[in-house]
C-alpha positions as CSV (number, residue, x, y, z in Angstrom):
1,X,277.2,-58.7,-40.5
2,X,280.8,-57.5,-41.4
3,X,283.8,-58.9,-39.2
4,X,284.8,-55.5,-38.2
5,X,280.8,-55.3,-36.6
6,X,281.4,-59.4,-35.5
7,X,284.6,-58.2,-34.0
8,X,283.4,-55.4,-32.0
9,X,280.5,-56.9,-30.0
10,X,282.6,-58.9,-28.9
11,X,284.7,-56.4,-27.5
12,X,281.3,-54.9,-26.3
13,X,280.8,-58.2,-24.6
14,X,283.9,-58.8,-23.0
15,X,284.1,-55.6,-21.6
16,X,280.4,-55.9,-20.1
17,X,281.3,-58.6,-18.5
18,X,284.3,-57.0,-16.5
19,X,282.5,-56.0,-13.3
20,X,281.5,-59.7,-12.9
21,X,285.2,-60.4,-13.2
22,X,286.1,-58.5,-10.6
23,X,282.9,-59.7,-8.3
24,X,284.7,-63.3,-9.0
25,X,288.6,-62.0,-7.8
26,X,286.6,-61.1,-4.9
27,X,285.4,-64.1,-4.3
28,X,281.3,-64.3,-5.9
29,X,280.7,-67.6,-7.3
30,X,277.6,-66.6,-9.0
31,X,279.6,-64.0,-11.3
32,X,282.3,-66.9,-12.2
33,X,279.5,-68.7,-13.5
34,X,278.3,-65.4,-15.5
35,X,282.3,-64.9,-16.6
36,X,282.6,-68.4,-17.7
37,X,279.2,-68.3,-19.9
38,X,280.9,-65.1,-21.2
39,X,283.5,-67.1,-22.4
40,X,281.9,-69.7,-24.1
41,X,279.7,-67.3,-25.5
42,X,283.0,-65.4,-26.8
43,X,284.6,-68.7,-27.6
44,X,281.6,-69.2,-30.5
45,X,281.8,-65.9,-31.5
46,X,285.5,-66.5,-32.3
47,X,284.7,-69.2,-34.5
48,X,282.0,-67.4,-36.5
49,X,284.3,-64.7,-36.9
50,X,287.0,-67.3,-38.1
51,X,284.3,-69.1,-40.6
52,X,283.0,-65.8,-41.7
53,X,286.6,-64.7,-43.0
54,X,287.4,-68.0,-44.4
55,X,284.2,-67.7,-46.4
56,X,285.2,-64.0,-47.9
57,X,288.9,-65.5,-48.2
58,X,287.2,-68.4,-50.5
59,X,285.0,-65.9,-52.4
């Protein structure tokens, strides 16, 4: 997968994930939950996108 695809899901992701940000600023604890698994889940994709341009640096 190229970085620019890596990069934009997780713009898809982040931006999916919105509305249950807003459900949590109105006080849902559920979607917090959803919104910090979002993050986590962003939070690898970050370092896979990191690893994946070191690699093409290195190559």
């Amino acid at each position: 997968m190229s970085v620019e695809a890596m990069v934009q899901a997780m713009i898809d992701d982040l931006t999916a994930i919105l509305g249950d940000a807003a459900k949590h600023d109105k006080g849902n604890s559920a979607a917090g939950t959803r919104v910090r698994k979002a993050m986590q889940d962003s939070k690898a994709a970050a370092q896979d996108v990191r690893v994946q341009v070191q690699n093409d640096k290195n190559n």
